[in-house]
C-alpha positions in Angstrom: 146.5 104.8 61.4 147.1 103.4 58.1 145.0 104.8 55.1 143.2 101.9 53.1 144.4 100.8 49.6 142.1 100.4 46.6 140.8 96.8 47.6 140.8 97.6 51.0 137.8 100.4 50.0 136.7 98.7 47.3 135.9 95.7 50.3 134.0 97.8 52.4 132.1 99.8 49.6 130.8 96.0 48.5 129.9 95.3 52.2 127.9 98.4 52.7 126.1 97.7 49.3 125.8 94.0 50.3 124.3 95.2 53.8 121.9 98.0 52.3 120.3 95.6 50.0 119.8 92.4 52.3 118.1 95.1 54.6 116.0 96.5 51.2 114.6 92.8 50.7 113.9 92.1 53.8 111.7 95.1 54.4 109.9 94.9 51.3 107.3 92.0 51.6 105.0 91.3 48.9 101.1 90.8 49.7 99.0 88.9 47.5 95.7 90.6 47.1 92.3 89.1 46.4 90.8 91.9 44.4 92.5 95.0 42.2 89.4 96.7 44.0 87.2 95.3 46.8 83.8 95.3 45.9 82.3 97.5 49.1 84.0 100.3 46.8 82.4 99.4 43.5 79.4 100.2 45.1 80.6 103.7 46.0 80.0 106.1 42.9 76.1 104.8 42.9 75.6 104.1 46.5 78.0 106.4 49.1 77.0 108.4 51.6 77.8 111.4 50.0 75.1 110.8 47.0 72.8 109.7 49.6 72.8 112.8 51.3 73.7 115.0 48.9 70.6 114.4 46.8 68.4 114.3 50.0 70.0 117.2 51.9 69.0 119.4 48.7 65.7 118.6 48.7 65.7 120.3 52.0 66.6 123.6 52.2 66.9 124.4 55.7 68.5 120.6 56.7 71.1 121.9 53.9 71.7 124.8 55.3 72.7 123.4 58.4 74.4 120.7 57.4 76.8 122.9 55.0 76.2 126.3 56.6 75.0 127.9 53.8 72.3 128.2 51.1 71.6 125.4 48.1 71.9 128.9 45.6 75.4 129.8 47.4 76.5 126.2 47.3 75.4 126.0 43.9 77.5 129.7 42.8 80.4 128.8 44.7 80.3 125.3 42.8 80.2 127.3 39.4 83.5 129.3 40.7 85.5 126.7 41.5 84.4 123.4 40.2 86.8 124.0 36.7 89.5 123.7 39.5 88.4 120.8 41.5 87.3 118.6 38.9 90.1 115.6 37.8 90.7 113.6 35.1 88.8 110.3 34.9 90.9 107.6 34.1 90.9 104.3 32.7 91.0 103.0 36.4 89.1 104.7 38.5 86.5 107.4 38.3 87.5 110.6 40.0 85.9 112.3 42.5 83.3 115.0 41.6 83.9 118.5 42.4 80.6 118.8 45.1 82.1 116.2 47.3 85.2 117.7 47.2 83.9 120.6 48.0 81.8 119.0 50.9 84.8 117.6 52.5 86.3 120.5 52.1 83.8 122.5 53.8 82.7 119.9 56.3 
């Protein structure tokens, strides 16, 4: 078997690229999107479940307690421990997520 030649590589090297980006175009599609964010998720921050219940749950001790298996003043201490590390940065874009419904999803 003969070993190829500069063009001869160079040939194939442009085929493989030629192939690899016909395949890269193909795949990538572009959708066209009606809103930068729906509005079902504007209403979030003011009107989610999480608020809903949050703010009810805690006007209930013992539905809180069942719901998040343990006590409003425990909830509250283990908020105060590690809230610094679950709150993010707002942004300019979006509002992050507070640190007591991280917390609840991470303890439901």
């Amino acid at each position: 078997m003969d070993t190829l030649d500069d063009v001869e590589v160079a040939c194939v090297v442009y085929a493989m690229y030629l192939r690899r980006t016909k395949k890269h175009k193909i795949n990538k599609k572009t959708t066209i999107r009606k809103h930068w964010v729906h509005p079902l998720n504007l209403k979030r921050p003011r009107e989610c479940q999480f608020q809903v219940n949050f703010l009810t749950l805690r006007s209930y001790p013992e539905e809180f307690f069942r719901y998040y298996r343990m006590s409003i003043h425990s909830f509250d201490e283990l908020i105060l421990l590690v809230g610094s590390k679950l709150q993010k940065e707002d942004t300019c874009l979006r509002l992050s997520i507070p640190p007591e419904e991280r917390l609840t999803v991470t303890l439901r």
